[in-house]
N, C-alpha and C positions, 0 to 999 in steps of 0.2 A: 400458801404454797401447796400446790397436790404434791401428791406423795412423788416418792424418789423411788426408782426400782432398779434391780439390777444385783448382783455380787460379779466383785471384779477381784483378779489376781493381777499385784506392782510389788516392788521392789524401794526399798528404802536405799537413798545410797549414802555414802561415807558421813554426810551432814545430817543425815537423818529426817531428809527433805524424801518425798513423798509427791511422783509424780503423778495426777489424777487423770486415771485413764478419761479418753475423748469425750465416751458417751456421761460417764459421768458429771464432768467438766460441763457438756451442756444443759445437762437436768439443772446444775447448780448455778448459770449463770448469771439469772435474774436478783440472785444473793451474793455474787462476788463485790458489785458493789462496795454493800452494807458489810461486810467480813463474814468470820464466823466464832464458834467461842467452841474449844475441844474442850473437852474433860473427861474423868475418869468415868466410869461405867458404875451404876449401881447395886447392879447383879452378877456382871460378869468381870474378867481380866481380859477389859479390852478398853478402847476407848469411843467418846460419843464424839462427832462432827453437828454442832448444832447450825444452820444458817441463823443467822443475828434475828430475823424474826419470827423465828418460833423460839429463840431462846427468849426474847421479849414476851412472847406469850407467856410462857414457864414461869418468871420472873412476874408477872401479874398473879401471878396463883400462886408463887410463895411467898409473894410480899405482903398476902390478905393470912399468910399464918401470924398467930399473937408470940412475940416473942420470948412473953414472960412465962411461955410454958416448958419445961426444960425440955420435953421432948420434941418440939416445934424449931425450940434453939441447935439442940442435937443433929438433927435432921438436917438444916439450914448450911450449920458448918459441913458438913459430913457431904453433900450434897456438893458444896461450893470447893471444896478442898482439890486444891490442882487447877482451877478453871483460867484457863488461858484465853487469852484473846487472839484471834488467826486471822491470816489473810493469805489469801493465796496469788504469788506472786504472777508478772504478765506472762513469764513459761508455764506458766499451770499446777507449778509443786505448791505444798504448803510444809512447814518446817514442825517438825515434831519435836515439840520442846525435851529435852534431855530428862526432866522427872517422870512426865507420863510415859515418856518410849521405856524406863524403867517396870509404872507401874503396869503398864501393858504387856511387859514381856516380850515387845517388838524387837526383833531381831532384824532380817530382812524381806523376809517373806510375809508379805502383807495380804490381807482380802478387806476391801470394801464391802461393807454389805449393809445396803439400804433395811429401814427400820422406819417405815411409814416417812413421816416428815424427818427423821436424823440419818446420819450415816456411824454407823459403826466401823471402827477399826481396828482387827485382829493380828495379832500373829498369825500365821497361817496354818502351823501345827496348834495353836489353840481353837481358832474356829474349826476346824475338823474334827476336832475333840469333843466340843460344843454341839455340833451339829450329829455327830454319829447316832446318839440315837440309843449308847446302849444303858442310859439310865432313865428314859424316859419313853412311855407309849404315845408317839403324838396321835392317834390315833384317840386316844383316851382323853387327851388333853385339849386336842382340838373341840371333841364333842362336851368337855366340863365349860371354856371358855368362853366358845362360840356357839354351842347347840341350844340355848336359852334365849338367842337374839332372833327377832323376828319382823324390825318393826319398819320392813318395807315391802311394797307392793311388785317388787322387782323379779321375783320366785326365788333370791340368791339367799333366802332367810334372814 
């Protein structure tokens, strides 16, 4: 899949369905198909929108962890905890299961916001919190994560 781009502002309504703005809906269509699988976030309070085949990728690279290690087994649950199966229906919503709209903090003010191959999905006073900026220098951050990458002939580093 290329990446997804974009951050989009929608509205959850009384069902807690979740309609996916246009442009988005078409980046995703070649995975509506196949579904998708939501789940909680591992760093943040928010949740992940994975298309079904990059969650297959993920799922090859957790299935090669040993499980007889407890930290491997920890991880696995912790990781799978919440994980839903999705699909989004032929009007374009997708239904936000009642435990993650909890663990998400979703109310009704929503933002999409594409994450290379996932979509994340915020409250909207949470991602605005997230993104402001005032306990982090991304400036400082961009250059620890990305300033040691180099390994194309493109000039982009």
């Amino acid at each position: 899949m290329n990446a997804i781009i974009g951050t989009y502002e929608c509205k959850t309504d009384g069902k807690s369905r979740l309609m996916l703005p246009s442009p988005l809906k078409k980046q995703l269509n070649d995975s509506v198909q196949d579904g998708f699988v939501l789940k909680r976030s591992v760093f943040d309070t928010c949740l992940e929108l994975w298309p079904m085949s990059e969650w297959n990728l993920m799922m090859l690279k957790i299935n090669k962890l040993n499980r007889f290690n407890k930290k491997n087994n920890d991880f696995i649950r912790k990781f799978m905890a919440g994980v839903k199966m999705i699909e989004i229906d032929d009007a374009g919503r997708l239904l936000i299961p009642k435990d993650l709209m909890v663990f998400g903090q979703i109310d009704k003010n929503v933002v999409l916001s594409s994450k290379v191959n996932i979509v994340e999905i915020w409250d909207k006073d949470l991602y605005e919190k997230s993104i402001s900026g005032g306990d982090i220098d991304f400036a400082d951050l961009a250059e620890e994560v990305m300033g040691g990458i180099n390994d194309d002939d493109n000039g982009l580093s």
